[in-house]
DOROMAR-595396 format. One record per atom (N, C-alpha, C): residue in one letter; residue number from 1; atom name; x, y, z. Coordinates in steps of 0.05 Angstrom, whole numbers, plus 5000, padded with zeros to 4 digits. Layout:
REM residues N
{'A', NUM, 'CA', {X, Y, Z}},
...
***
This chain:
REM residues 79
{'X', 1, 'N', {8990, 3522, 6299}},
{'X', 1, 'CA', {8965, 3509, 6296}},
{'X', 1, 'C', {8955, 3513, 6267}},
{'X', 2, 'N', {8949, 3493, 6251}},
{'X', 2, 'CA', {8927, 3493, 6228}},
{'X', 2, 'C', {8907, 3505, 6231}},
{'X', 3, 'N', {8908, 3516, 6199}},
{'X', 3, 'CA', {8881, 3534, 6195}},
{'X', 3, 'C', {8866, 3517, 6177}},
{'X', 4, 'N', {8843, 3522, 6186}},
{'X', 4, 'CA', {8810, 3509, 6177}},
{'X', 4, 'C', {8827, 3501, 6146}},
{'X', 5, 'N', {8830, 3511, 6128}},
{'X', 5, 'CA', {8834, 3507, 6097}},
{'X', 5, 'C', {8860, 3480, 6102}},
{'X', 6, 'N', {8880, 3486, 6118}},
{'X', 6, 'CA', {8906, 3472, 6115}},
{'X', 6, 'C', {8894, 3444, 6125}},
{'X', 7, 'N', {8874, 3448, 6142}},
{'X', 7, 'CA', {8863, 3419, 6156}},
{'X', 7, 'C', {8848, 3406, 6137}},
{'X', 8, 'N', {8824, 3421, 6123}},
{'X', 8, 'CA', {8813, 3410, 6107}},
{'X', 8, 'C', {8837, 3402, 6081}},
{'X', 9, 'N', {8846, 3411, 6073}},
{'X', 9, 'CA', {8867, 3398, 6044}},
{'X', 9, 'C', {8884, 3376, 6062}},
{'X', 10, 'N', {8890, 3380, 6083}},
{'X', 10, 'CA', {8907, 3347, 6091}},
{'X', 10, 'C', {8898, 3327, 6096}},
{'X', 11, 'N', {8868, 3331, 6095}},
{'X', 11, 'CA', {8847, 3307, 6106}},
{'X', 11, 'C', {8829, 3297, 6076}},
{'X', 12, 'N', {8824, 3328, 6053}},
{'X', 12, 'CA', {8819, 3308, 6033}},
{'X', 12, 'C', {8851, 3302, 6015}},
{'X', 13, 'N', {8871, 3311, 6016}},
{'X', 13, 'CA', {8892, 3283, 6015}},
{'X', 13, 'C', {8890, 3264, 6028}},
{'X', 14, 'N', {8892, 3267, 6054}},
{'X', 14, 'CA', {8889, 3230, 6073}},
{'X', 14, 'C', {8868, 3210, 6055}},
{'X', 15, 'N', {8840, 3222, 6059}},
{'X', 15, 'CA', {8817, 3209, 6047}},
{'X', 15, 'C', {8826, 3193, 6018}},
{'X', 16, 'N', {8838, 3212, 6003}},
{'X', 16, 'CA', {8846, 3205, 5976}},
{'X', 16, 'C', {8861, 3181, 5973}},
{'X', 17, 'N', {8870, 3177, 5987}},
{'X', 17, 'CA', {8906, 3151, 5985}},
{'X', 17, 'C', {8891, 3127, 6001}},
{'X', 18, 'N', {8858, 3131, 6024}},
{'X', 18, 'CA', {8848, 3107, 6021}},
{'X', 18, 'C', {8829, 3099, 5998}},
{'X', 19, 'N', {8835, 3072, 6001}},
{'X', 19, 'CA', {8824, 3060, 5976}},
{'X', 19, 'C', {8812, 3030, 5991}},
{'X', 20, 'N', {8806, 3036, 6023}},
{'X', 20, 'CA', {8786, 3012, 6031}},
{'X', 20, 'C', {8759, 3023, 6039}},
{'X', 21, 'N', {8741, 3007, 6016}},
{'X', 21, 'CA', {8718, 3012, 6017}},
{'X', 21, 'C', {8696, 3019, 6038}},
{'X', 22, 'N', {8706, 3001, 6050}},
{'X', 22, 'CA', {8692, 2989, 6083}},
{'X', 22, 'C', {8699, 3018, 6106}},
{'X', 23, 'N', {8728, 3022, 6101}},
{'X', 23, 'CA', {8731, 3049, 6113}},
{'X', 23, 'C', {8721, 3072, 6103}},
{'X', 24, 'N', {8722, 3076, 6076}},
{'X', 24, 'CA', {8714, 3099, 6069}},
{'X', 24, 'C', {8681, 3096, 6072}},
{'X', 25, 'N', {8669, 3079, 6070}},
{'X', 25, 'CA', {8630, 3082, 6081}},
{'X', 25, 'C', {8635, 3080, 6105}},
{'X', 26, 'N', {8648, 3078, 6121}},
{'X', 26, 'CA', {8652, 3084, 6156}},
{'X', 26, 'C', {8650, 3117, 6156}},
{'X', 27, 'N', {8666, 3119, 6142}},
{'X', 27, 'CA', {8677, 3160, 6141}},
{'X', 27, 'C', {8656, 3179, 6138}},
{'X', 28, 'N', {8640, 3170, 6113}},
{'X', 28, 'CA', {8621, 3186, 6100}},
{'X', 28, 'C', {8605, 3175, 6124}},
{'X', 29, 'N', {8604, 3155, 6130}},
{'X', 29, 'CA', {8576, 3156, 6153}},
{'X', 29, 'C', {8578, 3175, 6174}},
{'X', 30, 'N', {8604, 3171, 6189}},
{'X', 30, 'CA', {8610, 3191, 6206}},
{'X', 30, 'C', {8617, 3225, 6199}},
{'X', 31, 'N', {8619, 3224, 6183}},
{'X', 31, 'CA', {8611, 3257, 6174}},
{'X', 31, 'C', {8580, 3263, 6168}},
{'X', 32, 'N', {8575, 3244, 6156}},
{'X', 32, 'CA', {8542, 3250, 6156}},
{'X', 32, 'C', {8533, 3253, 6178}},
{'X', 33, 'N', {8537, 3237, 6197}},
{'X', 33, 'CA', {8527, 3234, 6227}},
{'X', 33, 'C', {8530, 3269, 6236}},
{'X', 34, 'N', {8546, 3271, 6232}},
{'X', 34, 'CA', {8561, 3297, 6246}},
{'X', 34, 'C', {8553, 3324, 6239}},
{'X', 35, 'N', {8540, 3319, 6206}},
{'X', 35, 'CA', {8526, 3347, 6188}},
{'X', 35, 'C', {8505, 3345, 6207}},
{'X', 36, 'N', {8488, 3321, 6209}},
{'X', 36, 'CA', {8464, 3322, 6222}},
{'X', 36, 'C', {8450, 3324, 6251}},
{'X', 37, 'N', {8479, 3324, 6256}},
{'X', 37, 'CA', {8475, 3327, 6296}},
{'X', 37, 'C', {8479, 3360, 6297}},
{'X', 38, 'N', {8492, 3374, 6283}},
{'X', 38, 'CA', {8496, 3398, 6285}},
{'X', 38, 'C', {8481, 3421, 6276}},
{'X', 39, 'N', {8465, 3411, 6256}},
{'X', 39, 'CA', {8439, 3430, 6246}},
{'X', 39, 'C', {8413, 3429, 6267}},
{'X', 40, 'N', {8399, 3449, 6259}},
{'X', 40, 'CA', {8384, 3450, 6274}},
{'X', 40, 'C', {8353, 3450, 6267}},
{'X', 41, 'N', {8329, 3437, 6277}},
{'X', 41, 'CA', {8300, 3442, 6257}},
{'X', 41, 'C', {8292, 3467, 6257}},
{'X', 42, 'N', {8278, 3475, 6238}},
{'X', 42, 'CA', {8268, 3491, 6234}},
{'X', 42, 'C', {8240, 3494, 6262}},
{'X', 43, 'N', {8246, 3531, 6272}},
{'X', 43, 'CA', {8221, 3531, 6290}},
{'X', 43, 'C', {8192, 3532, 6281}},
{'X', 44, 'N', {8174, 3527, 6300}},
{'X', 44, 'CA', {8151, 3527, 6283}},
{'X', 44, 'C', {8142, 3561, 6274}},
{'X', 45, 'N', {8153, 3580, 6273}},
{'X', 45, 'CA', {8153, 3604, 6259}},
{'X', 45, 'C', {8166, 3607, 6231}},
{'X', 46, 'N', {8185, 3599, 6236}},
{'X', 46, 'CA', {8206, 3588, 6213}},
{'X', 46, 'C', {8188, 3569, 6197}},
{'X', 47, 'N', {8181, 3551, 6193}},
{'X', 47, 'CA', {8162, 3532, 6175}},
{'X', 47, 'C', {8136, 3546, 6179}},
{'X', 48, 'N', {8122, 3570, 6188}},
{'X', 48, 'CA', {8097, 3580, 6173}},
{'X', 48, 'C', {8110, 3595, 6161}},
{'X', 49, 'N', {8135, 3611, 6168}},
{'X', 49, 'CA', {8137, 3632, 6145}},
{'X', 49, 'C', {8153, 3613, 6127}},
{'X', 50, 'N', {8161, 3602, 6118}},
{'X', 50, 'CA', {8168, 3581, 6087}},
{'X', 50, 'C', {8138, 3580, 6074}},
{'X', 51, 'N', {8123, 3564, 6087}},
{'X', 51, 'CA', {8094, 3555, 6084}},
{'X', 51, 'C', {8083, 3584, 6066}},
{'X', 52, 'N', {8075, 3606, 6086}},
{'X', 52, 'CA', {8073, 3627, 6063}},
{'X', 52, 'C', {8090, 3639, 6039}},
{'X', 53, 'N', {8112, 3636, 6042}},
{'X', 53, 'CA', {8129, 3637, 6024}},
{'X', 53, 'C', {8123, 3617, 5998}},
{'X', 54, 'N', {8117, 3601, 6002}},
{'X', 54, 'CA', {8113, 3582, 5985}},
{'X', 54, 'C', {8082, 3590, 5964}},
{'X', 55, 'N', {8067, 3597, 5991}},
{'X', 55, 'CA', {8032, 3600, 5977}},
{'X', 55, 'C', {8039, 3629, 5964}},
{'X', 56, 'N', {8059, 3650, 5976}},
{'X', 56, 'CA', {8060, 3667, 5949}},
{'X', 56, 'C', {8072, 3664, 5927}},
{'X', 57, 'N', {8082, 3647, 5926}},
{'X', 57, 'CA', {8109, 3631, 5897}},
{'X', 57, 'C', {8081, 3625, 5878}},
{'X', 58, 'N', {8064, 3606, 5905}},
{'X', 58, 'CA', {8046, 3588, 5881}},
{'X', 58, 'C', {8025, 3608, 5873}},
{'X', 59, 'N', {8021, 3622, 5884}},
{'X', 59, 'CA', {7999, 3638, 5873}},
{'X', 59, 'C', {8013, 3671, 5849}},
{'X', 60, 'N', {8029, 3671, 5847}},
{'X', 60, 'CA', {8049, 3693, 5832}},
{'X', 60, 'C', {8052, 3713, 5848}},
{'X', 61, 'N', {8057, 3710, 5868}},
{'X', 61, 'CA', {8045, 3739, 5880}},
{'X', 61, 'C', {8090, 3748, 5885}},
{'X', 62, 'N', {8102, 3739, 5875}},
{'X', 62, 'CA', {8131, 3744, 5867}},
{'X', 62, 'C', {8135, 3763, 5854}},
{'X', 63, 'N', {8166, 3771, 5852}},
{'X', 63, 'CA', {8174, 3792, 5828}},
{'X', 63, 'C', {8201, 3782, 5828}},
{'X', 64, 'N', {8213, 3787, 5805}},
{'X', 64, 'CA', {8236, 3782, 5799}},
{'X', 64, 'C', {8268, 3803, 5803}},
{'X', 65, 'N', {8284, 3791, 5813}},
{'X', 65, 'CA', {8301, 3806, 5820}},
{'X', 65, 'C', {8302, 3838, 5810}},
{'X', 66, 'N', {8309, 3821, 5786}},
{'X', 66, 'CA', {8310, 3855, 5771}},
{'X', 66, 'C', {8294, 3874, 5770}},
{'X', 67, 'N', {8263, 3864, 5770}},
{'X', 67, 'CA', {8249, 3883, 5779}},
{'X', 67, 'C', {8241, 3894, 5811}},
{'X', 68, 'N', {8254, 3879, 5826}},
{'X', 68, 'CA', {8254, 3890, 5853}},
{'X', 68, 'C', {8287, 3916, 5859}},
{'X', 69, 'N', {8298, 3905, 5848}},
{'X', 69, 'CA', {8320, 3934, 5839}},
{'X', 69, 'C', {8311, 3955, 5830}},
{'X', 70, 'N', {8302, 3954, 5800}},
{'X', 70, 'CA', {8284, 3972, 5790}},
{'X', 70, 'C', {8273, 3993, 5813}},
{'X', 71, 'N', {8249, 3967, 5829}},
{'X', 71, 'CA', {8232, 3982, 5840}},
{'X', 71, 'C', {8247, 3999, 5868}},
{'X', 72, 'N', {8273, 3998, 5877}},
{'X', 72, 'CA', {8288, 4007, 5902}},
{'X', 72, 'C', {8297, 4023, 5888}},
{'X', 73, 'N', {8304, 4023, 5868}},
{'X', 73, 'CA', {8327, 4046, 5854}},
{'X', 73, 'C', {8304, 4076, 5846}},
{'X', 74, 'N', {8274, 4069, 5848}},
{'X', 74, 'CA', {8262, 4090, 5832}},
{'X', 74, 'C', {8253, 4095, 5861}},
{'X', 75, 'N', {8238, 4079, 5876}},
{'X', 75, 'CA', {8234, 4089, 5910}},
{'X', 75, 'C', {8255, 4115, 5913}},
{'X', 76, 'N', {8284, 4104, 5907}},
{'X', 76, 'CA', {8313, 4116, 5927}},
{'X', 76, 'C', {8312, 4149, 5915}},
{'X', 77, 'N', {8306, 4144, 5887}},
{'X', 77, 'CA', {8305, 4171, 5873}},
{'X', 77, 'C', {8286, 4188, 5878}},
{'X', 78, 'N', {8256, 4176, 5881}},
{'X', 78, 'CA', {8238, 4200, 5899}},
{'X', 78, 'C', {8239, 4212, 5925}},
{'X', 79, 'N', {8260, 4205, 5934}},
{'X', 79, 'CA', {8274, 4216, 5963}},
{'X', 79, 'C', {8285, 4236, 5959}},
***
């Protein structure tokens, strides 16, 4: 049996060697179709916490990576 990688590289070869238009926007449709039947929406917990996420971005209330290291690495040391 094919592994995930060997399937995907023989299918974008296949894809490659067509060169009809009409099929290949059939394809992408039907893969698109397929990304989007399989995801899932966001719960309504999930979109308030983005929502706040967002109002602390907009308001600065952020820190930047490096200084959130910083601030774990000097926490880890007063232990």
């Amino acid at each position: 049996m094919a592994t995930i990688d060997q399937l995907k590289t023989n299918l974008i070869s296949k894809i490659s060697s067509i060169s009809n238009k009409d099929y290949l926007t059939a394809l992408d449709k039907l893969i698109s179709n397929s990304i989007a039947a399989n995801s899932s929406p966001l719960t309504e917990s999930q979109e308030a916490m983005l929502k706040m996420s967002q109002e602390d971005f907009d308001k600065g209330l952020t820190i930047s990576q490096d200084a959130m290291m910083k601030r774990n690495l000097e926490w880890l040391n007063e232990k």
